[in-house]
C-alpha positions in Angstrom: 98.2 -57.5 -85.4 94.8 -59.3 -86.0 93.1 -59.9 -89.5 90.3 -58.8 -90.2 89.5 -61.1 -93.4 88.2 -65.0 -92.8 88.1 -68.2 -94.9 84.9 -68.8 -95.1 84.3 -65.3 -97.1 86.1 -67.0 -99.8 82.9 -68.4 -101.5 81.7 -65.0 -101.6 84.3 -63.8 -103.0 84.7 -65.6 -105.9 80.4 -64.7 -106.5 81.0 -60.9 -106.5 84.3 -61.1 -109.0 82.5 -63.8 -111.2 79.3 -61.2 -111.3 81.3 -58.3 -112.4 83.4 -60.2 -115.3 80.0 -61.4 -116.3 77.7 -58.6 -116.2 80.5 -55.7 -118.1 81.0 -57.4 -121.5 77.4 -58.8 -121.5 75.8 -55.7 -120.8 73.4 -54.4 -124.1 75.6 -51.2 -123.7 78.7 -53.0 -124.6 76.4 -55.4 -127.1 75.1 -52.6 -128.9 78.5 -51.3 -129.4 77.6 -47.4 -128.7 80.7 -47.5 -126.8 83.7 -49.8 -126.1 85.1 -51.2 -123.2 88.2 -48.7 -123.2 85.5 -45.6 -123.7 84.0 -47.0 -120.5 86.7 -47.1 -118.9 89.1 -43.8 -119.8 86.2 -41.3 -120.4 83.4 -42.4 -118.2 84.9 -44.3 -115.3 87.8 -41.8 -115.3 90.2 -44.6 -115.0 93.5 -42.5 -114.8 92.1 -40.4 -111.7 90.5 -42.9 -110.3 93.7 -44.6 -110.6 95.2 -41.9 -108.9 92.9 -42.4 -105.4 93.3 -46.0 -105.6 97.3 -45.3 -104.9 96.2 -43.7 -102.2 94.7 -46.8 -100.5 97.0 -49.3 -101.3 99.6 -47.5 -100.0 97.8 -46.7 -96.9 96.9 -50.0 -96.5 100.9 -51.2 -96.7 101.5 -48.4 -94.2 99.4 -49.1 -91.7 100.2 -53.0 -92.1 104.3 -53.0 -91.3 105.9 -56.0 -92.0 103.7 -58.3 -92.2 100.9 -58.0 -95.4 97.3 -60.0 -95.2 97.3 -60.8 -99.4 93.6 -61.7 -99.2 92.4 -58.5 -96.8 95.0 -56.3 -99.4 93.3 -58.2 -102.4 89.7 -57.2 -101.3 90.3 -53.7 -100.2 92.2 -52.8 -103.0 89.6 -54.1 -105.4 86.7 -52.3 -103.2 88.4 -49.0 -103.1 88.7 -49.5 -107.1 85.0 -50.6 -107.7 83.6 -48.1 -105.0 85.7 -45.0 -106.6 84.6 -45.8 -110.4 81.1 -46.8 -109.5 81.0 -43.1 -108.0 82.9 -41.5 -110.6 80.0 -43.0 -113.1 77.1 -41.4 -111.1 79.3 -37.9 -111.2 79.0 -38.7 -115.2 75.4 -38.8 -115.0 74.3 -36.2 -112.8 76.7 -33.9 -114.6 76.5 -34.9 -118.1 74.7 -31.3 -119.0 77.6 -29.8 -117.7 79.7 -31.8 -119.9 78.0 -31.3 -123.0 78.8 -27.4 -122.5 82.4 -27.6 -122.1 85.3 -28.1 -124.6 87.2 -30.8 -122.9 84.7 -32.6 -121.7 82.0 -32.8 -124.3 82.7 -36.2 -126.1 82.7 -38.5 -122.6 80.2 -40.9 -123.4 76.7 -39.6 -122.0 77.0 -36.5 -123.7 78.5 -37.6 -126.8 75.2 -39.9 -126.6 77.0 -43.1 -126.5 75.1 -44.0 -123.4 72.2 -43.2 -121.6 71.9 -41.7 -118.5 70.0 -44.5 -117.2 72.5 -47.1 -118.8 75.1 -45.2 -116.9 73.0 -45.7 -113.3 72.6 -49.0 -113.8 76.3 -50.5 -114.8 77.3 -47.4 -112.1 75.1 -48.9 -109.5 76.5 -52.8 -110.3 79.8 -51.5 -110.3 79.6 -49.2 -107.0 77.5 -52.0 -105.3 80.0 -55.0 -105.7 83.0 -52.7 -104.1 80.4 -52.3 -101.1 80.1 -55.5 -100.7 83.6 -56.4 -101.1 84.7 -53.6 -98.4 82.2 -55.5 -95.8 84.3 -58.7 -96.7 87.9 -57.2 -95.0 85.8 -55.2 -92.1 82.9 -52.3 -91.2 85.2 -49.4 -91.4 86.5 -50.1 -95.1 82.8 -50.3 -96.3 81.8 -46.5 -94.0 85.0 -45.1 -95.7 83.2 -46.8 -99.4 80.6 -45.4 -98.3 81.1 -41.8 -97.0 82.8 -41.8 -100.2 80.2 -42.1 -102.5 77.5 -39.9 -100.2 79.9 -37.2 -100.1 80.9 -37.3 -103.3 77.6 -37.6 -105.0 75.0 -35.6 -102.5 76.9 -33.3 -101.2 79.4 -31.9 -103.9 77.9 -32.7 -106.9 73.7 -32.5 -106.3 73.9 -30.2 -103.3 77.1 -27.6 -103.8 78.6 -28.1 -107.5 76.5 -25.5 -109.1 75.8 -23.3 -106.5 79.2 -22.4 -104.1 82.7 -21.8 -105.5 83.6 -23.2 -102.5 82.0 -26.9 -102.7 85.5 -28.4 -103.2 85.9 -27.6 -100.0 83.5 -30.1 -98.4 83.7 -32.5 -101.7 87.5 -33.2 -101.5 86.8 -35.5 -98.0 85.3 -37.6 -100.8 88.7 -37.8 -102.2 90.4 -38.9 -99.0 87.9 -41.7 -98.3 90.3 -44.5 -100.5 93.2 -43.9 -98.4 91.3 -43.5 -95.0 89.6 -47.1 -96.2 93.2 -48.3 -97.2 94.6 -48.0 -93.8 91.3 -49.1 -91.9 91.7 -52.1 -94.1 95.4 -52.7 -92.5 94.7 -51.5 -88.9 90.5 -52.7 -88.4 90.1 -49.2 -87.4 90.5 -45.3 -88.6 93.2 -43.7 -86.0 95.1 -41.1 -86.4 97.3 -41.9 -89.2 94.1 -43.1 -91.4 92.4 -39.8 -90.6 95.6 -37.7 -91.3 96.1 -39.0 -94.8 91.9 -38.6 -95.3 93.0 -34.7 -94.4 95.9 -34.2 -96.9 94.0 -36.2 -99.7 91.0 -33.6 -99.0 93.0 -30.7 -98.9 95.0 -31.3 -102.2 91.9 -32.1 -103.8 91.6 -28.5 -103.8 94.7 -27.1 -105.3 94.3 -30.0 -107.7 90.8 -29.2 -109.1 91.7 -24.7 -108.6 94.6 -25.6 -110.6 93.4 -26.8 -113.1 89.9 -24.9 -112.7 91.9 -21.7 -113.6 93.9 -23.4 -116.2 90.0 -24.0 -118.0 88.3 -21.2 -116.2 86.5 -20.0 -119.2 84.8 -23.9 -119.8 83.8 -23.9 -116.3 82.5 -20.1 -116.9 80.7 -21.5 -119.9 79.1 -24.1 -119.0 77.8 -22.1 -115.1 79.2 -23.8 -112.9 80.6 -21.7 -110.0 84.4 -23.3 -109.6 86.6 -20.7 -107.2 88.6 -19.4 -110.8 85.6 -18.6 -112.5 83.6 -17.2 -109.6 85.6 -15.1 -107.9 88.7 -14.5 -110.6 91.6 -16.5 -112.0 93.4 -14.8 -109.3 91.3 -16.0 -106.3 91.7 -19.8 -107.9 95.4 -19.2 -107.8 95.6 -18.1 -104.2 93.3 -20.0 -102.7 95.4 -22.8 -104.1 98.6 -21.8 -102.6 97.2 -20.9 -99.0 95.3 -24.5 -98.7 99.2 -26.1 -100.4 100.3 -24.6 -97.3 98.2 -27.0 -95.2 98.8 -29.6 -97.0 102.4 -28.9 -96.5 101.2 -28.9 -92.7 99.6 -32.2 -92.4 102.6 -33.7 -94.3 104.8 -32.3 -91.8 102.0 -33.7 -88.7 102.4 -37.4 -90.6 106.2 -37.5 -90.3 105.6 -36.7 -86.7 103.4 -39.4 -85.9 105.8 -41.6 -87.2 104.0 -42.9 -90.3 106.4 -40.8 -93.3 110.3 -41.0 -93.2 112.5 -38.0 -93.3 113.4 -39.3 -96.5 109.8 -38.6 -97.7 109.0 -35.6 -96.0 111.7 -34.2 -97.9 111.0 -35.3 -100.9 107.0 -34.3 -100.4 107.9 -31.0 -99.0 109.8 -30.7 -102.5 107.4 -31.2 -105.1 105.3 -28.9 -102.9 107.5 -26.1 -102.9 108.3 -26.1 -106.6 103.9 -26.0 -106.8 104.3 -23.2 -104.5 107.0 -21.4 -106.7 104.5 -21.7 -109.8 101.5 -20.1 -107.9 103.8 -17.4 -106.5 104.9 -16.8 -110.7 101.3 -16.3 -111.0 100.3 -14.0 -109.0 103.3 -12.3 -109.5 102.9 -12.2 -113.8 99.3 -12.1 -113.8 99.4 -15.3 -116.4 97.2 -17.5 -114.2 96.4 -19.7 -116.2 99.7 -21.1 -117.5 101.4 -20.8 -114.3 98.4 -23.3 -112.8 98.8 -25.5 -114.6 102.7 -26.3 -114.4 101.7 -26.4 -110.6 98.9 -28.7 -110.8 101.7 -31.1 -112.3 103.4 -31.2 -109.7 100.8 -31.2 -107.3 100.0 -34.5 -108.8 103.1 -35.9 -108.6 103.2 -34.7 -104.6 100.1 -37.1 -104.1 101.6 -40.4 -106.0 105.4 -40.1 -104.8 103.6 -38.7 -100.9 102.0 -42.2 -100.6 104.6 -44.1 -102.3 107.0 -42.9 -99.9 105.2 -44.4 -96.7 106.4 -47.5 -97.3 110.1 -46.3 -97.1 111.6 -45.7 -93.9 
């Protein structure tokens, strides 16, 4: 299989990650000391989801390279799908921060709270977002369009465009969401195909049980703070089913990955698994009329479906 990644790029390399050491501690942000480092990078970078998607693309990216692994063209896409997913979670801080300020649990991240400015966010956001970019045009064009698509979706079209005015702008947002692992396995491959654009599907899709989930489990935050999620639009109910019918097709494109040869039977059956007992949760909820509760056992598991999914592509 051909590399994609080149020597010469080295020198570049070593620029870009000598830029970003630099410019986070030194930043007056940081200097100033309205918030630390580990504020940064739990409350306003999101580390723990953004964690979460960067699974998603390393293990794409072992998937789709078999036995043999490039440790440079690895190296750089794993640190672009990191840079590109926090730099974008950071503009999602700013452009939402009034919607923040309104609800409970998320009141004290950092713009809000007024530890940092919006325009103090754009900028180490931008720095950030910009040096994954650059990064993802290092290992080949496709890994920086994933980057890319990532951020536009994710920004314009969910959050600007669709956030605060359709209960169903997850439904568009979540391809944001599968953009790491579709760059993860263009990264391996030099191209999309159909396993990249398969695991791009399922990622979209369980973005949407995983934000309805846990949607209903805070419906009346999102009801107080106006913003139109499915649960508190159309009913705690609605969040709940909607969830289970699109867990369905997740369950559907898990199946269509085994069959293309890219998941083992062993984690099918596993996936399949962690889905059901989701499933069984929803169907408690709409059977006991506790939506809430019941949502948010399943959103636990559909969490777990998306880490041991991946994890399980490297087994066969």
């Amino acid at each position: 299989m051909p590399r994609r990644f080149y020597t010469n790029h080295v020198p570049a390399l070593v620029v870009v990650l000598v830029d970003i050491y630099a410019f986070i501690p030194q930043t007056p942000i940081l200097d100033a000391m309205k918030v630390s480092f580990k504020e940064l990078m739990l409350d306003f970078f999101k580390i723990k989801q953004s964690l979460l998607l960067l699974w998603t693309g390393v293990f794409a990216f072992l998937a789709g390279s078999g036995p043999g692994v490039d440790v440079l063209a690895f190296t750089l896409t794993t640190l672009s799908i990191l840079l590109t997913v926090i730099g974008t979670t950071g503009f999602n801080m700013v452009l939402d921060a009034d919607i923040d300020a309104k609800m409970f649990r998320t009141s004290k991240r950092p713009v809000p709270a007024g530890k940092l400015s919006k325009s103090e966010g754009a900028l180490l956001s931008s720095a950030v977002l910009l040096a994954g970019l650059a990064l993802a045009l290092m290992v080949n064009v496709w890994v920086f369009v994933a980057g890319l698509l990532g951020f536009l979706i994710d920004i314009l079209l969910y959050t600007y465009l669709l956030k605060r005015r359709s209960p169903w702008s997850t439904v568009f947002g979540g391809f944001a969401g599968g953009m790491p692992a579709l760059g993860g396995w263009a990264g391996a491959t030099g191209s999309f195909g159909v396993p990249g654009a398969l695991f791009m599907l399922l990622v979209a899709l369980w973005s949407n049980v995983h934000i309805w989930t846990l949607a209903t489990y805070y419906v009346e935050d999102y009801r107080r703070a106006g913003v139109p999620m499915l649960p508190a639009a159309k009913g705690e109910r609605a969040g709940v089913l909607g969830s289970l019918v699109v867990l369905v097709l997740v369950a559907v494109i898990a199946v269509a990955t085994w069959a293309v040869g890219v998941l083992s039977p062993i984690g099918l059956v596993a996936s399949l698994a962690l889905l059901a007992v989701a499933g069984f949760y929803l169907v408690k909820g709409l059977r006991s009329g506790e939506y809430g509760r019941w949502a948010y056992k399943a959103f636990k598991f559909v969490n777990m479906f998306m880490a041991v999914f991946f994890l399980l592509l490297v087994v066969k």
